[in-house]
N, C-alpha and C positions, 0 to 999 in steps of 0.2 A: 585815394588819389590815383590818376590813371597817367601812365608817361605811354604815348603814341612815338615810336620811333623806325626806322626802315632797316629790317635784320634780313642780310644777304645768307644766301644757305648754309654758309662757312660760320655763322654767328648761330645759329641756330640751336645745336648743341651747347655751348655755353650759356648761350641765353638762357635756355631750358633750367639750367641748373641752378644759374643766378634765382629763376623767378621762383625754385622750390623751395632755395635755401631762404629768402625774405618771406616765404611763406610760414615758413619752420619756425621762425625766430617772432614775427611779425603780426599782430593781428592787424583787426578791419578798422582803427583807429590810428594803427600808425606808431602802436608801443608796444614795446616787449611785453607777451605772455605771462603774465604775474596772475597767481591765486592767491587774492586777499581780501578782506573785509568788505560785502554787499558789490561785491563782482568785479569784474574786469576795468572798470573805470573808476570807482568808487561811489556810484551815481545810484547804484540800487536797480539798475538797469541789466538782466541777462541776456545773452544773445541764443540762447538754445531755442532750437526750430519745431515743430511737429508734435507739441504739446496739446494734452489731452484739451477739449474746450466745455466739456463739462467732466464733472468726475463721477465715478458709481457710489450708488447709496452708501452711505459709512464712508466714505473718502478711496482716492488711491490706495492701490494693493501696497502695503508693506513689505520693502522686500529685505531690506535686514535691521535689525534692533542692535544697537550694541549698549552694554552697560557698565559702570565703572569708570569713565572718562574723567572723573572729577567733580565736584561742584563748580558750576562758573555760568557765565553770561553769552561770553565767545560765542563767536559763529564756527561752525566746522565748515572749513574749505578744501577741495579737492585738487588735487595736481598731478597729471598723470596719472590717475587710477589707484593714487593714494589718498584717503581720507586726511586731513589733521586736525585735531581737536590741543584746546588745554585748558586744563581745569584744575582748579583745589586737591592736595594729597596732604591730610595732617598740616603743616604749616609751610608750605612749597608748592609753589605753580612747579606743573607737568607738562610736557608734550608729549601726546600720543600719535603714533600712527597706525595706519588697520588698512587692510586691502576691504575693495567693493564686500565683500561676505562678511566685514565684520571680525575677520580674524587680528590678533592684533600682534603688529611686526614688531613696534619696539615703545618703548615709553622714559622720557628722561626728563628727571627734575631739574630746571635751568634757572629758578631762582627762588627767591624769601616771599613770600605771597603778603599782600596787604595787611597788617594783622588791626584794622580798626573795627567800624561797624561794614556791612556786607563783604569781607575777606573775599570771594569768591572769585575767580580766574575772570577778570571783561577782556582779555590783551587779543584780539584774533591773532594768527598767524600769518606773516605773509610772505609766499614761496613764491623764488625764484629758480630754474634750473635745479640742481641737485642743492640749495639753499634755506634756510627757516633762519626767517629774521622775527624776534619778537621781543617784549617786552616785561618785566615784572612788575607785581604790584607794590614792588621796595625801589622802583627807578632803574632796574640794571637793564640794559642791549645786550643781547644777546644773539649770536649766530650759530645753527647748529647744521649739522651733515641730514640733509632730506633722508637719505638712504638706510642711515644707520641711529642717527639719533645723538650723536658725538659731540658735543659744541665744541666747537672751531676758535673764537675768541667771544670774551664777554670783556662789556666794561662796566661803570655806573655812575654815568653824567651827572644822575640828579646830584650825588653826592662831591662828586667833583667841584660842578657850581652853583655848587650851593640851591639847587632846583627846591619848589615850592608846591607841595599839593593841594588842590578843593579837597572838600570836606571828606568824599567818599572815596579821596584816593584816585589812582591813575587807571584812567578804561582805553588808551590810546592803543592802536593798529597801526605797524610802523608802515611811513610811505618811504619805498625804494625812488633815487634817480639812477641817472645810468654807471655813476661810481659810487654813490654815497646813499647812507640810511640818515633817512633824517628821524632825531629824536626832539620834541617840545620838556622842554628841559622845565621853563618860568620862574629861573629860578636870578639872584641876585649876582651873577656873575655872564649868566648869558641867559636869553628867550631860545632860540632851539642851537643846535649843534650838526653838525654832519660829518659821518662817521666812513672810513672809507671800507666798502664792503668788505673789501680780502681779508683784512685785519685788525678792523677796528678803530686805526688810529685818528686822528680829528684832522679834518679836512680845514673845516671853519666852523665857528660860533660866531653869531650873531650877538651884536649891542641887547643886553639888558633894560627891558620898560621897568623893570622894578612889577610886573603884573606874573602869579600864579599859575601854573597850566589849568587847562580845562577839561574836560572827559572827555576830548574832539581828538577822531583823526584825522589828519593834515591831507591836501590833494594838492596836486599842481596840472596848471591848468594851463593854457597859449593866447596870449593879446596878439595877434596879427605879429606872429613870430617870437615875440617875447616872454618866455616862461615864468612864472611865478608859481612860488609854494604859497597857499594859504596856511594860515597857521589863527587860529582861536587861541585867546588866552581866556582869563577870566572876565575882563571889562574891553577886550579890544581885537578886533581883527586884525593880523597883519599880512602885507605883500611882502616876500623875501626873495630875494634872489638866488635863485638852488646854486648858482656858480660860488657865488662869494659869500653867503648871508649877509649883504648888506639889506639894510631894512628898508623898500623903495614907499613904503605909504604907511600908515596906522589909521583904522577907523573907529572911535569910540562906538562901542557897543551898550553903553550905559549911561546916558542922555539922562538929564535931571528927572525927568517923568519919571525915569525906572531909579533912579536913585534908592526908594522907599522899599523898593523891594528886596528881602531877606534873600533870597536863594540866587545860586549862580547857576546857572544850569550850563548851556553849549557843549552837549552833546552832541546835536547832528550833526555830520557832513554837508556844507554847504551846495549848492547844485549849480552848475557853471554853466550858461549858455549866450552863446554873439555878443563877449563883454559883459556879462549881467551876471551879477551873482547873489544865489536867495540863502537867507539866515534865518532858521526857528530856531528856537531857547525854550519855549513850554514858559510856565508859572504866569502867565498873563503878558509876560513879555511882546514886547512888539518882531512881528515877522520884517524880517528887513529886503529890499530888493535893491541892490547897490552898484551902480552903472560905474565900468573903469574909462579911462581914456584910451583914445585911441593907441598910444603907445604902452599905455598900462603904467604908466608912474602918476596916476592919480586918481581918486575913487570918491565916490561920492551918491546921495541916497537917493534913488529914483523914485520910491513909494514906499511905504508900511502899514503893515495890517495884522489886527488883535486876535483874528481869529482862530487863523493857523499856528498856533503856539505849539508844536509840538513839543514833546515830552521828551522822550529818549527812542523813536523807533524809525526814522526817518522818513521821508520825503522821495517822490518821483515827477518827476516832469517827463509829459507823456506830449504830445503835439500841439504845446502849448496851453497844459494846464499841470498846475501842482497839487498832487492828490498825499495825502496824510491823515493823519489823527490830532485833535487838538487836545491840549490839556484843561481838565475842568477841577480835578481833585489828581492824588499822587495813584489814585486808583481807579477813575473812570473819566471820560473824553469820549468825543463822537468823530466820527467820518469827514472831511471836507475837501471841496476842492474849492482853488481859486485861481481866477487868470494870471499867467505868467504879464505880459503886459503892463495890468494896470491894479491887480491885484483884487479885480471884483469876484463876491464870493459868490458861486456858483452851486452849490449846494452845499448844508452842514445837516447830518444823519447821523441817526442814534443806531448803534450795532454794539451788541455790548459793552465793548469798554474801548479804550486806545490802543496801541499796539504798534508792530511794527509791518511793512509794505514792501515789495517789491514787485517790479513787473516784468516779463519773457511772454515774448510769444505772443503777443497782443491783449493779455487779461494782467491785472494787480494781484497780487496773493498778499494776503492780508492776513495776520494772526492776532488776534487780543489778547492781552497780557494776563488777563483777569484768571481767565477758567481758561485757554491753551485752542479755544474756537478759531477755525481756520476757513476762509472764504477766497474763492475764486471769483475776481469780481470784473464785472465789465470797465474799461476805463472811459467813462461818456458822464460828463459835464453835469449834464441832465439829473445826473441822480447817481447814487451808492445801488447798483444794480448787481444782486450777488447771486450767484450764477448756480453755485455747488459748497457746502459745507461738510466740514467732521471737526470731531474734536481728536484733539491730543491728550488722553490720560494717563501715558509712563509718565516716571521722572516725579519731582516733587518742586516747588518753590513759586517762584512767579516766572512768567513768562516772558523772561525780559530781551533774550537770545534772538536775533536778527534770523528767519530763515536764512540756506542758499539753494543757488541750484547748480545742478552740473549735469551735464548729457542724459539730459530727461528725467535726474533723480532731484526730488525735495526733501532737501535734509533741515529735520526739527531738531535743536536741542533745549531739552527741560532738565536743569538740573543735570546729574549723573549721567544721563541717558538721551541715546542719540538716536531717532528714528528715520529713515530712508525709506523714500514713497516713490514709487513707481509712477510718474506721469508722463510718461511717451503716448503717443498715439500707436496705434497700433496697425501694423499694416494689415490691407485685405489681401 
């Protein structure tokens, strides 16, 4: 947003100072600077500029390995020239920190780790100022010192209200507002809660649907001035009000058709644009596109389509098309894109297996979960046009880890191991 106003020369200096410090604090969206889960927005979208447009034989130069992070899922995000990772240690989620080389500064166990089937760390991090907000896979919030590694105060919602988890346990990335961490609780005493950041203590909870959480982390997003958190449970979307958690709408997400079906998925982050907001689930599930009202206290379904089911690796919408992986088995899916509009499907390609997506810079980067295969790919309608490939062979498991990116760097995590790729353009 641009403010035009007439600054006499006496204003000048001040001014100057005004426009550094909202530059400091402020990005090109208009929110505070937070590093946390598939970038700056939550949208899978990077802002980094002058990225390479195809890569060298064998992939980008590696330019540091680290190893020992942990087992887990998490994406590693950067903050000020800090890496953070958390991963599985014996029976305790960890947070690590490591400068750009890989060295590593400090590492602290901040909770009980999930102990069912797939134990391993999904919680990303998400940093604020000298802050690390995160999550356990036993329910607990947790706020730790960026710098040092210290935790500041912890609580554990789930257990407070009585919170409820899906099968494989909690994969949520907390979303900050400007006082409060909101946690997806699901549980029989409240659906989420909000936490006030300095200290933990509860702002508000929200009414109880009697509905489970879901592997989704939460976004909020603006109707023509009026904010809402989104929030996924297991069978229902909800619009909450980040001021109060009163609950301003519910959408059933499990309409009789899907009734028959066994698995709950809603892992992705939803993708928000002009009022409209798109939902994959994977397993055969219908793709949902669900137009709000102008003031945003009512929502309702504009289209749905079978094909884009995604799995667990998300979604981007690029100038009016949504590009992802659909689900076919728990181990293989192809390429698709389809109209934001009206939902026509515009290409479906086989590239080895599903995976997860991101785009910067004008290309998608695309990883398959199968064998750890990485493509930089054109984003044109027309066709899965992949431009430059390599594979990722550290690390061990599946490849289930969201890339990121940060000031030219593409960070893989497989398992224990965290690889960092040199993709800057390079000056002449």
């Amino acid at each position: 947003m641009f403010i035009f106003m007439t600054i006499n020369p006496g204003m000048k200096f001040r001014y100057s100072i005004i426009c550094l410090l909202l530059i400091i604090s402020i990005d090109a969206s208009g929110q505070k600077k937070i590093a946390q889960f598939r970038g700056p927005l939550r949208s899978g979208i990077y802002p980094d500029m002058n990225l390479l447009t195809e890569w060298p034989e064998g992939g980008p130069t590696v330019v540091t390995k680290i190893e020992g992070i942990g087992q887990g899922y998490s994406s590693a995000v950067v903050h000020k020239n800090i890496i953070y990772t958390s991963g599985l240690k014996d029976t305790m989620d960890v947070v690590s920190a490591f400068n750009m080389n890989g060295k590593l500064l400090w590492e602290t166990a901040f909770g009980i780790a999930w102990r069912k089937t797939h134990p391993e760390t999904r919680c990303t991090p998400t940093i604020e100022g000298n802050r690390i907000f995160i999550s356990s896979g036993s329910g607990e919030v947790v706020c730790m010192n960026a710098r040092s590694g210290k935790i500041i105060w912890k609580r554990n919602p789930t257990e407070e209200f009585r919170g409820k988890f899906s099968v494989w346990g909690p994969a949520e990335s907390l979303l900050l507002t400007d006082n409060a961490v909101i946690y997806t609780v699901g549980g029989e005493d409240a659906s989420v809660v909000a936490l006030n950041k300095k200290n933990g203590k509860l702002i508000w909870k929200s009414p109880s649907t009697g509905v489970a959480k879901a592997y989704y982390s939460p976004i909020m997003i603006d109707r023509n001035g009026t904010k809402i958190i989104l929030i996924e449970l297991e069978r229902e979307l909800l619009g909450i009000n980040p001021a109060t958690g009163e609950i301003l709408w519910t959408f059933n997400l499990r309409p009789e058709e899907e009734s028959r079906l066994t698995w709950l998925n809603h892992a992705n982050i939803p993708i928000y644009k002009n009022g409209e907001i798109f939902i994959t689930r994977g397993y055969d599930m219908y793709a949902l596109m669900l137009s709000l009202s102008e003031d945003g206290q009512k929502v309702s379904l504009k289209w749905k389509d079978k094909l884009l089911d995604t799995h667990i690796g998300g979604v981007v919408e690029v100038n009016g098309f949504i590009y992802g992986s659909n689900w076919i088995s728990n181990t293989n899916g192809n390429w698709v894109c389809i109209e934001w509009d009206t939902g026509k499907v515009m290409y479906e390609q086989e590239w080895f297996s599903k995976g997860a997506i991101l785009y910067a810079d004008g290309h998608l980067y695309c990883m398959e979960e199968k064998n750890g295969n990485v493509a930089l790919v054109s984003p044109d309608p027309s066709g899965f046009k992949v431009i430059s490939t390599f594979r990722v062979t550290e690390g061990t498991g599946t490849y289930f880890s969201h890339p990121s990116i940060y000031n030219g760097n593409l960070l893989i995590r497989h398992g224990d191991v965290l690889m960092i790729y040199d993709i800057k353009m390079k000056k002449k």
